[in-house]
N, C-alpha and C positions, 0 to 999 in steps of 0.2 A: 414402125418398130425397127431399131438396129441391125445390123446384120449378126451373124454368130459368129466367132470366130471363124469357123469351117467355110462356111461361104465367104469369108473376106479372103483365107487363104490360098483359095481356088483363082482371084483375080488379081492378086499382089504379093510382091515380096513384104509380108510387114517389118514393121523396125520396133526392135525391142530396145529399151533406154542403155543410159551407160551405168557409168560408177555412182552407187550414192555415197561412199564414202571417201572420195576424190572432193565430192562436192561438201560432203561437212565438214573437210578438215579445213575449208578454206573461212568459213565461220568460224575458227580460233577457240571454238566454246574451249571456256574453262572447268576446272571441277565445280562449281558453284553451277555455271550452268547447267552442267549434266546430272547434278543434283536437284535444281530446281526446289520450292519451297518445301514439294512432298517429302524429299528425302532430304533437306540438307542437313539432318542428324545420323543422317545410314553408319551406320557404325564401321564402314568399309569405302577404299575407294571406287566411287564408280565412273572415273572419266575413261574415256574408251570403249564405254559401252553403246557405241550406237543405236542398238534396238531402244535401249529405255530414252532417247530422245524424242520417240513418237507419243511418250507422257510427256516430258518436261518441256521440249521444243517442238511440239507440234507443227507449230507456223511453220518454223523450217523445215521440216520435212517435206510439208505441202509446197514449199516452193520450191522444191530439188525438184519433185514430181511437175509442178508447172512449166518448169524450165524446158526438161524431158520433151511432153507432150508441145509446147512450142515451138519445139527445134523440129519434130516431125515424127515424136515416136510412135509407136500406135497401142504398145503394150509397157506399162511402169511395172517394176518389182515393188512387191513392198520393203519395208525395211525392217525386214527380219532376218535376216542370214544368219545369226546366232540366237533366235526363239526359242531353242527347247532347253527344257529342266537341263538337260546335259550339260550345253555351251554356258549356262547361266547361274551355272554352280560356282563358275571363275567368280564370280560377286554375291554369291548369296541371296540370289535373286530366284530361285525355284520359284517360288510363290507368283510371281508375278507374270508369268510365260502367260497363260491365258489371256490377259487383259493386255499385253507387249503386241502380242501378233492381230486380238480384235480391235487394235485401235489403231497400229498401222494399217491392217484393212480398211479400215472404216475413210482415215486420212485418202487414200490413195481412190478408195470408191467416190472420195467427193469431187477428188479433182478433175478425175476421168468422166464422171458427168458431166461435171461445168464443161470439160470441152465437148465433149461428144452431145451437148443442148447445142451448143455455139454452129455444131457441125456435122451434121446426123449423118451427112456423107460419108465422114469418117468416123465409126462409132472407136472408142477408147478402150483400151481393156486395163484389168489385172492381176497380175501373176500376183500371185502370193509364193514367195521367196522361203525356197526351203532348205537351210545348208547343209554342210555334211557333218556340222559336229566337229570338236576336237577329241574324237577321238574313233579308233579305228577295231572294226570288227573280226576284220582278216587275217591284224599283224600284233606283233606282242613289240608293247613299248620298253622291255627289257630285253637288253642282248644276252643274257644270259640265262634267260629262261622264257626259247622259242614258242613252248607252250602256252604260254600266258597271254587271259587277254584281258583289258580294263573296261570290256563291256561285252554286255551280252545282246546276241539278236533281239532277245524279246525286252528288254532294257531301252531299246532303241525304238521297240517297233512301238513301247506303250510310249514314251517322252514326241515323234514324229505323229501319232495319233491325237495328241494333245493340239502341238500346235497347229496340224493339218485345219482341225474342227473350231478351233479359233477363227483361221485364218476364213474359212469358211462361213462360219456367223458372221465375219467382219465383211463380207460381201466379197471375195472374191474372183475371180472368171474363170481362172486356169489356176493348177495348184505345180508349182515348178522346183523339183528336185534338182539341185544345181550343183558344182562345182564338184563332183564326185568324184574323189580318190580313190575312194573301196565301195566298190561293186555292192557289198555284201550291206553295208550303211542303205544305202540306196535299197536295194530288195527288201530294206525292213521298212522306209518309207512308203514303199510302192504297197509293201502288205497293209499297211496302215491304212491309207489310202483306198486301197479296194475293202476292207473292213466297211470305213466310213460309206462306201458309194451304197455298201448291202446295207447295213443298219439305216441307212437316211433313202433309199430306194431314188436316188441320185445318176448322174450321171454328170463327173467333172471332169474336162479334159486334163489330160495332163503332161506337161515337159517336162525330159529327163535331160540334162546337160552334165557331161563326165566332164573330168581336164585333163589333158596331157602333161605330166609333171615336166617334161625332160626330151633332149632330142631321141629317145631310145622308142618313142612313139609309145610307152606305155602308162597306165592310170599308174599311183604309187603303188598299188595294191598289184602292179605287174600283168595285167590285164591290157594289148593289143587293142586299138578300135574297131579291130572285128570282133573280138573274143568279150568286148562289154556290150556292142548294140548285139550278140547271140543271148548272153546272159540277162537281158530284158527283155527281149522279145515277148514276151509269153503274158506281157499287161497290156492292153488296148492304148496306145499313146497318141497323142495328137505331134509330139515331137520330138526326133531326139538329136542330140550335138555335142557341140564340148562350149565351153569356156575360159575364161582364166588361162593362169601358167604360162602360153604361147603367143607373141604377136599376132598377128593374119597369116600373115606371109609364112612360119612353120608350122601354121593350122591348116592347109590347104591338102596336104595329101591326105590326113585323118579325117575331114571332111569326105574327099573322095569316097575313102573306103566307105564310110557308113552311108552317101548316097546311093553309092552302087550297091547297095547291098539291103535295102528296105524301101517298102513305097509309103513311109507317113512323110512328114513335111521335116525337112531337116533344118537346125540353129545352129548362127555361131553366134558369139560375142568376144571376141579375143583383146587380149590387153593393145593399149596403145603402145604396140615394141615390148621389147626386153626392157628387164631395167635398169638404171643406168647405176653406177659405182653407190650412189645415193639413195638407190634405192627406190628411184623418182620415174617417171615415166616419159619419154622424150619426144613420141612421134606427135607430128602435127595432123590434124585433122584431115589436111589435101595428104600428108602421105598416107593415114591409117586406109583413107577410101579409096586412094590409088589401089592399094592394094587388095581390098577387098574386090574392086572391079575382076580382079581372076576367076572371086567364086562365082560373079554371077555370067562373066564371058564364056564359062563351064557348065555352068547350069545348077551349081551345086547347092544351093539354099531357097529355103522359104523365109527365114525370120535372122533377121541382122541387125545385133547391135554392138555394145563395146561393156569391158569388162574392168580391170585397175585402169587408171590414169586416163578413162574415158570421160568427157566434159558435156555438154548443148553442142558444144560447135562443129565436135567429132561426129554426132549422131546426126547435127544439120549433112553436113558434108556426108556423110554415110545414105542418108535418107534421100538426098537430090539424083546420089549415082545410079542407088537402089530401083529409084523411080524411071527410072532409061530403060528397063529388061522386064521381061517376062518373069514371072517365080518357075522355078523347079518345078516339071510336072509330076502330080501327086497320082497316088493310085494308079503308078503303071507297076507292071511285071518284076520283079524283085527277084534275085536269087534264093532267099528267104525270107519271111516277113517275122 
């Protein structure tokens, strides 16, 4: 039988994949594609929608995930970063959030099989991708009336229960709250989530990943990396990190903080650099893993991968350096846990 997550992370740094939307934009799909036969009457456009490719484009998805796991990932997201009724209202697509997130599951559970038959040494995992939503629970989207907000906690916490319990049907490993600008989004996932574990008498691990927006070291929500891994503490995690927004290289002090400061297993996956004039992503794979070599010459992570403009060859390169060092040792003494 495989090993658990928990026991793989006690023996290695794992490697979580990079961009899936780096990698479908290079498939060129048209709106016809992203239509596909189901929809191609939708009475609206839906090119852009990456989640709904795990209906129409299936294949391709499965091979963004195959590529992943050949370069040396050991955990794929799936592809849902905008699954819930929230983000899916941009198209009109409410209805369809349940069956979006259990079929990306399902895609991503098959792939992770096939390798992990191929290689039981290495068993495979998957995160089920869980975004932050476009929209915020902390901050009012009109400057003119700071009071206001375009959603409410419990708004949040029933549309993240939805897709959690999908993603969950759809075969999941770990359920990963990601890309977190406001704190307060995330606690309604997190409440979701502990719902689900009581009602299914369950036990799913779970990673929380904030982002740094800005060099001011803070979420957008103005939330400090000590002041967001305080503000979660209080859920049982398998992991918590950031993502997005910053290269490696001005990921590394907010790293520190949150190492020094908790004993569960800590993540990064930071963008390949800043972005360039274009909006495009510049660093090469030997630079993104140079860099990365800081966190693990520090001690600082358990689970490394990449985030925009991340490719196969970034996560090869990331996964070969990765494999030289010891992971972060887990369950020691923390200032607070």
């Amino acid at each position: 039988m495989p090993k658990s997550i928990h026991e793989v992370l006690k023996e290695r740094i794992l490697i979580l994949d990079g961009a899936m939307g780096t990698m479908l934009q290079r498939y060129n799909f048209t709106e016809d594609d992203f239509r596909g036969e189901r929809f191609k009457d939708f009475h609206t456009s839906v090119k852009g929608n990456n989640d709904l490719l795990s209906i129409t484009q299936p294949k391709a998805i499965a091979e963004v995930h195959a590529k992943y796991f050949a370069a040396g990932a050991d955990i794929v997201e799936t592809n849902t970063f905008s699954g819930t009724t929230i983000a899916m209202a941009d198209y009109d697509m409410e209805d369809l959030v349940y069956e979006l997130n259990f079929e990306s599951a399902k895609i991503a559970r098959e792939v992770a099989d096939s390798f992990t038959n191929k290689e039981p040494h290495k068993p495979r995992f998957v995160a089920g991708a869980i975004g932050p939503t476009n929209k915020t629970a902390s901050m009012s989207p009109d400057v003119d009336d700071p009071g206001f907000r375009a959603i409410s906690f419990d708004e949040l916490r029933v549309a993240y229960k939805q897709q959690a319990e999908a993603l969950l049907d759809g075969g999941v490993d770990i359920l990963l709250v990601e890309t977190i600008f406001d704190t307060l989004n995330a606690k309604a996932a997190l409440f979701a989530i502990e719902e689900i574990k009581e009602e299914r008498q369950i036990e799913i691990p779970i990673m929380v990943s904030g982002t740094i927006t800005d060099a001011s070291g803070r979420t957008l929500s103005g939330q400090t990396a000590e002041a967001f891994l305080i503000s979660i503490s209080h859920i049982p995690l398998l992991s918590v990190g950031f993502n997005c927004a910053l290269g490696a290289k001005q990921l590394t002090p907010h790293l520190e903080v949150v190492s020094n400061h908790t004993d569960v297993a800590i993540s990064a996956y930071p963008n390949a650099g800043l972005p360039n004039a274009f909006g495009e992503y510049d660093e090469t794979p030997e630079q993104m893993a140079e860099q990365i070599r800081e966190y693990l010459d520090k001690k600082l992570i358990n689970i490394i991968g990449g985030c925009c403009g991340t490719t196969p060859p970034h996560i090869n390169a990331i996964a070969k350096i990765a494999s030289e060092y010891k992971p972060r040792p887990l369950n020691t003494p923390a200032l607070y846990v």
